[in-house]
C-alpha positions in Angstrom: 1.0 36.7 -47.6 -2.2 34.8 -47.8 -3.2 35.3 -44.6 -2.5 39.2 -44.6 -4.7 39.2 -47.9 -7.8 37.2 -46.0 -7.2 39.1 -42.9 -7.2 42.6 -44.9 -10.7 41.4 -46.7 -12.3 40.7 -43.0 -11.2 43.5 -41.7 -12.8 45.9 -44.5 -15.7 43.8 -44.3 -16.0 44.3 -40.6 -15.6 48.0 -40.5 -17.8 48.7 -43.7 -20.5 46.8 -42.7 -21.6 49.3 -39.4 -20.0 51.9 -41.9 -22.4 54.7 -41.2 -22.7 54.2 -37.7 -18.4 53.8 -37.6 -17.9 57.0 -39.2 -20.3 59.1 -37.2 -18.1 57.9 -34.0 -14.7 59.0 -35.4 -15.8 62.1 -36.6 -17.8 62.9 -33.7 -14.9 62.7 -31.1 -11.6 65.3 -31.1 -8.7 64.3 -33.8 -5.9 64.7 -30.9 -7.8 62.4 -28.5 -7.9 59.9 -31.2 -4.1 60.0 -32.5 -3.7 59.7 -28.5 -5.5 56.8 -28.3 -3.9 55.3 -31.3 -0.4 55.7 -29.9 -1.6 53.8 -26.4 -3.0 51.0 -28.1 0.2 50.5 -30.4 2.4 50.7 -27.6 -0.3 48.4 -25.3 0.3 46.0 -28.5 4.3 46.2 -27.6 4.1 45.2 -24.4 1.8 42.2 -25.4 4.8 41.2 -27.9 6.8 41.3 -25.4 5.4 39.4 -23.1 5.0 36.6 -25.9 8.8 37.1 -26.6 9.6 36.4 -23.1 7.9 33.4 -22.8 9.0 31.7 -25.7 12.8 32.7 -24.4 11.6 31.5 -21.1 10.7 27.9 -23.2 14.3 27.8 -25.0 13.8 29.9 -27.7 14.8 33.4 -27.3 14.2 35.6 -30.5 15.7 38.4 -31.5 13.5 42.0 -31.3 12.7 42.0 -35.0 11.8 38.7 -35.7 9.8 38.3 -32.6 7.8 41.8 -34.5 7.0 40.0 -37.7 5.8 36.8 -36.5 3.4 38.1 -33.7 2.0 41.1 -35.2 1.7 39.2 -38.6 -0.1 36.3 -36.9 -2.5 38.4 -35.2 -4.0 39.3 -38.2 -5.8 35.6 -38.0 -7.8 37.0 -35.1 -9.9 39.3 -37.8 -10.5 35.9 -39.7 -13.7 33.8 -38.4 -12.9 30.4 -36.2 -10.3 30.5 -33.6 -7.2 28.7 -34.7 -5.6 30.8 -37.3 -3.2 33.2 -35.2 -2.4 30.5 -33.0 -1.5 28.2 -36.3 0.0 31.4 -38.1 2.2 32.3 -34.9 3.3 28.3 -34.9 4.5 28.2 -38.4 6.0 31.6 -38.8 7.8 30.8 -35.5 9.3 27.7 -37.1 10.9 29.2 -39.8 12.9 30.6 -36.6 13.3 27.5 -35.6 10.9 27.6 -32.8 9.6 23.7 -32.6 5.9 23.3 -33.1 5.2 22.2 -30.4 7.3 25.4 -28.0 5.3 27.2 -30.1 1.9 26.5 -29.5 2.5 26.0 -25.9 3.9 29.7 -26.0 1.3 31.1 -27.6 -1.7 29.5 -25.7 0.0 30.4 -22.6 0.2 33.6 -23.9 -3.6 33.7 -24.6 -4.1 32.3 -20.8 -2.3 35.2 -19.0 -3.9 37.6 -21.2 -7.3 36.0 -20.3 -6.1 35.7 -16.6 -4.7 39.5 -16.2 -7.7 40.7 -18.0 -10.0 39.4 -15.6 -7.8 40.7 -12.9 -8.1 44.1 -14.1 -11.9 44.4 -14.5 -12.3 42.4 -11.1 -10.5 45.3 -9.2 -11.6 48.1 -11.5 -15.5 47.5 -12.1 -17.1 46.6 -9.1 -15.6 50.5 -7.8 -17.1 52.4 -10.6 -19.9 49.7 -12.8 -22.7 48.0 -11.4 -24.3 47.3 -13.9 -21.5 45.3 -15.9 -20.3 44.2 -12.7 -23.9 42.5 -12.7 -24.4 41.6 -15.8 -20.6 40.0 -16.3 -20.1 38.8 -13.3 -18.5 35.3 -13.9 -15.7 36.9 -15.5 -15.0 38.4 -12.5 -15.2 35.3 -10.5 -12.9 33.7 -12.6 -10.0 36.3 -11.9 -8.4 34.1 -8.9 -9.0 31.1 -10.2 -7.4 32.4 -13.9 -4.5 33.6 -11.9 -3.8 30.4 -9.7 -3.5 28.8 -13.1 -0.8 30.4 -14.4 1.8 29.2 -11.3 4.6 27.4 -13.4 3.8 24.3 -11.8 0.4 24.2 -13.4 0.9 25.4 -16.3 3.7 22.8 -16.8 1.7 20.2 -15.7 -1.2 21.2 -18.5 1.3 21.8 -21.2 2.7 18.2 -20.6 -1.0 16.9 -20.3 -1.9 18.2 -23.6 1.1 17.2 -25.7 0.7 13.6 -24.4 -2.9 13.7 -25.4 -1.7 15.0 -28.7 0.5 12.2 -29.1 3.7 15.0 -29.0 6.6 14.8 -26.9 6.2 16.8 -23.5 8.1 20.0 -23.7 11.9 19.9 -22.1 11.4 23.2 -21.0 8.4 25.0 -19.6 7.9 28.6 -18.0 9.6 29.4 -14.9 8.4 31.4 -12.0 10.7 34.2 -13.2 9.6 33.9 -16.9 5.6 33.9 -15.8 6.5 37.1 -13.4 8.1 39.0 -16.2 4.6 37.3 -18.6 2.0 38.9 -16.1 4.2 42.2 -15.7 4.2 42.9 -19.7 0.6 41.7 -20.1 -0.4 44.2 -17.4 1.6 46.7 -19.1 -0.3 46.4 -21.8 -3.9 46.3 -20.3 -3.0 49.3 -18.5 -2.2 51.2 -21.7 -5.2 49.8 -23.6 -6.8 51.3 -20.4 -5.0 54.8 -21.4 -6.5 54.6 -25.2 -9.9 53.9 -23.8 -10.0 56.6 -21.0 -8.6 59.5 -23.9 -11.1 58.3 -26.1 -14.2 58.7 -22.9 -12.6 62.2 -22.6 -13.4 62.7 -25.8 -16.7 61.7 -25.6 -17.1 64.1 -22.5 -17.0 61.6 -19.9 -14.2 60.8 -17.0 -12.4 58.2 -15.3 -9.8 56.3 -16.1 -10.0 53.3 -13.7 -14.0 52.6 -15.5 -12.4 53.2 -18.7 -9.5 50.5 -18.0 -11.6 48.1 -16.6 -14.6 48.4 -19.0 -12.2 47.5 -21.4 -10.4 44.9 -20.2 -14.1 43.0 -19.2 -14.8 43.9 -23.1 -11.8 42.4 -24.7 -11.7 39.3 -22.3 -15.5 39.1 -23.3 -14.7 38.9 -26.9 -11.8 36.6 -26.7 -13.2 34.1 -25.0 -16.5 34.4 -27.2 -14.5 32.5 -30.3 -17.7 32.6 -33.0 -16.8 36.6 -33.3 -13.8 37.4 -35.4 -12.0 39.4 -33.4 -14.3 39.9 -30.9 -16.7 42.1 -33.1 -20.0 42.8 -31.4 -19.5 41.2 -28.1 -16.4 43.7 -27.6 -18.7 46.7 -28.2 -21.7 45.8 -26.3 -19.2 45.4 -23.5 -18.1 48.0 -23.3 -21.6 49.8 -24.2 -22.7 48.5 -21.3 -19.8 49.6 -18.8 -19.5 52.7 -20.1 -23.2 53.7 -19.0 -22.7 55.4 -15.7 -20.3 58.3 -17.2 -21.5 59.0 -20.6 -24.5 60.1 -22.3 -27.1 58.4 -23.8 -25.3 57.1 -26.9 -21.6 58.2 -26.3 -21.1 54.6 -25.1 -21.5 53.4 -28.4 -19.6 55.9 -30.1 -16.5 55.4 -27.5 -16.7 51.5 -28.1 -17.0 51.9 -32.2 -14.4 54.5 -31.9 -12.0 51.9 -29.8 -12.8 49.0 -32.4 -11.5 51.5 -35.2 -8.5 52.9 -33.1 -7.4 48.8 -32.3 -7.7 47.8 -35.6 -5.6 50.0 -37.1 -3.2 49.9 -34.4 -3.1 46.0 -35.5 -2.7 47.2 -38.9 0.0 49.5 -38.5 2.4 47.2 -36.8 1.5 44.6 -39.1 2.7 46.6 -41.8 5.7 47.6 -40.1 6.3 43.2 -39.8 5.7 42.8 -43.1 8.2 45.3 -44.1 10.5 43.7 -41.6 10.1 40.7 -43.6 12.2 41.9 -45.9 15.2 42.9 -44.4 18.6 41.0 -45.5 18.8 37.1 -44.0 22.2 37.7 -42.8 20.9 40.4 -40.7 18.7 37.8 -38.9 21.4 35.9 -37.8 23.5 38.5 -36.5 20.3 39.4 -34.4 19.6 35.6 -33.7 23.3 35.4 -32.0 22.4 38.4 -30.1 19.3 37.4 -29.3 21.2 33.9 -28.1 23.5 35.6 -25.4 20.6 37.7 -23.7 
């Protein structure tokens, strides 16, 4: 509960302090675009769990549906809290109590982070360079790194990394890493999900009277990856909207940019909100119940 109290206080923080200019971009675009937008980042969200869930049942550890809900969506609350350890140590612990070893669950969880990275840059590097020069210019090593992000992820790679870094750790290597059918099913949920985020962004340039879904899905996916990888910016705040500022250009008007991308950052937010809520109120569901679905979960 600490970490949902912190997390709540940065995120306030965060959206009071553009306040003024936050406001004038909600109420400046149409309510049903919004709720639209809303719905496609909660479900873009989803897929992300799932592709989390997947890896860590990939590793050894399969998790039932609604455990696999409270500790991701719980833990990514951290992201809104400044530094760039506290999902990725939140995940870890709340994953133990599931009896996820530490260690599974770091590896899970950075390779999680990786794909995401990896697919991300995918996505902008087939997208942008159609439809953005100018943030094709101006962020063009994130394009570069696509392939190379990619060719990381083959299972052989990544088990040979994961080994590497638990020996440096002084931690036992893993006795299970990700397959090539677990990293397939990894790539296809994270895509999932950037292509949705790509739906909330596109309904929100509609709103703004612009067009193009493909700009829209890759100006957003170059944004996000930008902001992750930038790890001073809680949550990617500020390098995620002058992203997508910037990508945005060549179908909106002079300003609508901005609004889209303060817009988004409201929309994603309480998309991260809402399904934390819904965790924490998993939370408290009956123990027994968890072990029925851990069994379940077991003989998938």
């Amino acid at each position: 509960m600490a970490l949902v109290v912190v997390a709540l206080v940065f995120c306030v923080y965060g959206l009071a302090s553009r306040w003024d200019e936050t406001r004038h971009a909600v109420t400046a675009l149409s309510w049903p675009y919004i709720g639209a937008a809303l719905v496609a980042g909660l479900l873009g969200l989803g897929a992300w769990m799932l592709a989390w869930r997947s890896l860590l049942a990939g590793m050894g550890s399969p998790l039932p549906l609604r455990a696999a809900v409270r500790i991701y969506f719980v833990s990514q609350l951290g992201k809104y809290i400044p530094g760039s350890v506290w999902a990725l140590v939140a995940q870890m612990e709340l994953a133990k109590e599931h009896h996820v070893p530490r260690q599974r669950g770091a590896s899970a969880a950075l390779l999680a982070m990786a794909t995401t990275i990896a697919t991300g840059c995918a996505v902008a590097a087939v997208t942008l360079p159609l439809t953005s020069a100018d943030a094709t210019h101006r962020y063009w090593w994130l394009l570069v790194l696509a392939p190379i992000f990619l060719a990381l992820l083959h299972p052989r790679i990544v088990a040979f990394a994961l080994d590497r870094a638990l020996r440096l750790a002084r931690r036992q290597p893993l006795a299970r890493t990700a397959g090539l059918g677990t990293m397939v099913l990894t790539v296809a949920w994270t895509t999932l999900g950037w292509l949705l985020f790509g739906v909330h962004a596109w309904l929100l340039v509609r709103a703004a009277g612009g067009s193009g879904f493909f700009l829209a899905t890759g100006a957003y996916a170059l944004a996000f990856t930008a902001g992750f990888l930038v790890i001073i910016a809680p949550g990617g705040v500020g390098v995620r909207e002058a992203a997508l500022t910037v990508a945005l250009g060549p179908v909106l008007a002079s300003g609508a940019p901005l609004v889209v991308a303060l817009a988004s950052r409201v929309v994603m937010t309480v998309a991260d909100l809402a399904w934390a809520g819904a965790a924490v109120l998993l939370g408290s569901r009956h123990p027994a119940v968890d072990e029925v679905e851990a069994a379940a979960a077991q003989s998938e």
